[in-house]
VODREN-736321 format. One record per atom (N, C-alpha, C, O): x, y, z. Coordinates in steps of 0.05 Angstrom, whole numbers, plus 5000, padded with zeros to 4 digits. Layout:
<nodes>
XYZ/...
</nodes>
This chain:
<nodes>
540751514981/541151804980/540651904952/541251754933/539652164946/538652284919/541552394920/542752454940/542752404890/544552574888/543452914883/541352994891/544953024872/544853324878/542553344847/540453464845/544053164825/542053304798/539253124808/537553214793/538152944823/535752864828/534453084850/532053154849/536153184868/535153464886/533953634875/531653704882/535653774853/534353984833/532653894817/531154064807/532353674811/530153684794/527053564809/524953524796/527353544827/525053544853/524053734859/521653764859/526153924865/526054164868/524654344843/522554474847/525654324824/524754424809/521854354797/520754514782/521154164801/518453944811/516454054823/514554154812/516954034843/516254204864/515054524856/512754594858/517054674848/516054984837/514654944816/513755164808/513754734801/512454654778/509654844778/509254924801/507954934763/505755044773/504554894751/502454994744/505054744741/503654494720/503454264738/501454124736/505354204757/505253894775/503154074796/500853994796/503754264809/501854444835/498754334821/497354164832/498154474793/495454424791/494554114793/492554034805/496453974779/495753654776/494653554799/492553424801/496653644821/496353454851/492853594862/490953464871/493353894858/490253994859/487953874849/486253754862/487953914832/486153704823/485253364828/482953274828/487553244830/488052994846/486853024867/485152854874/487253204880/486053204916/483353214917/481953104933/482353414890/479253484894/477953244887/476053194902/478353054864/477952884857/478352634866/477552454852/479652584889/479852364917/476352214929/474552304943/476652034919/474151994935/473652064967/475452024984/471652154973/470652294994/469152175018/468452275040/468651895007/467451655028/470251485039/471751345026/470251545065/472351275067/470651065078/468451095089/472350755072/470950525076/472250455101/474450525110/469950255111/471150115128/471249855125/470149725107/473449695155/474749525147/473749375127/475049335106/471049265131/469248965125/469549095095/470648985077/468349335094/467849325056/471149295046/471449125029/473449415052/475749415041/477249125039/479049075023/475848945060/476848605056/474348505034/474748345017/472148615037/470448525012/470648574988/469948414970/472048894984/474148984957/476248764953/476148654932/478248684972/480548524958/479848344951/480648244930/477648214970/477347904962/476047934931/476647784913/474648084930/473548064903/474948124882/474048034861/477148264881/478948334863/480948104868/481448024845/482147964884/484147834887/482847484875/484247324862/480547444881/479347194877/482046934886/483446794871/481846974917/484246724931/482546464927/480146474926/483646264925/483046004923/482745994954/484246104970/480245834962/480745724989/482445504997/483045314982/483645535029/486145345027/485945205061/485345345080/486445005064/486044895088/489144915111/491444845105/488345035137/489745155150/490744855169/489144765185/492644765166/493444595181/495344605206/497444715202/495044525226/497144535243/498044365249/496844155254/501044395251/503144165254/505244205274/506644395278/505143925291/506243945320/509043945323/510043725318/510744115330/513444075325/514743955352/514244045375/516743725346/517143545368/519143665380/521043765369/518743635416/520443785432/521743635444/524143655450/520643495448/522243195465/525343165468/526443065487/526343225452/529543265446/531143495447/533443535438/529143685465/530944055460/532144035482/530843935500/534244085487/536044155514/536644505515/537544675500/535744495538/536544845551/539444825557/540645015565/
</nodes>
């Protein structure tokens, strides 16, 4: 929960006409192509550079479970 002096000053945030232009500007300046999936996993991977890793599966024994 925000207390009351974090409300007002949100608020007062908010009526900002210095923050109003900022976010304006922000919006106009949003890139305007959105991507799809394949390029946005081709963005991470290339920024993230994961080590490849071998996916193993392992059999968990049931033989012993009682209902």
């Amino acid at each position: 929960m925000l207390s009351e002096q974090e409300k007002k000053e949100m608020l007062a945030d908010g009526l900002s006409q210095k923050r109003r232009q900022e976010f304006c500007k922000a919006e106009k300046n949003k890139s305007k192509s959105s991507r799809d999936l394949n390029e946005y996993i081709a963005f991470l991977m290339d920024v993230q550079k994961v080590k490849p890793f071998k996916h193993e599966r392992l059999i968990t024994p049931t033989d012993k479970n009682i209902l």
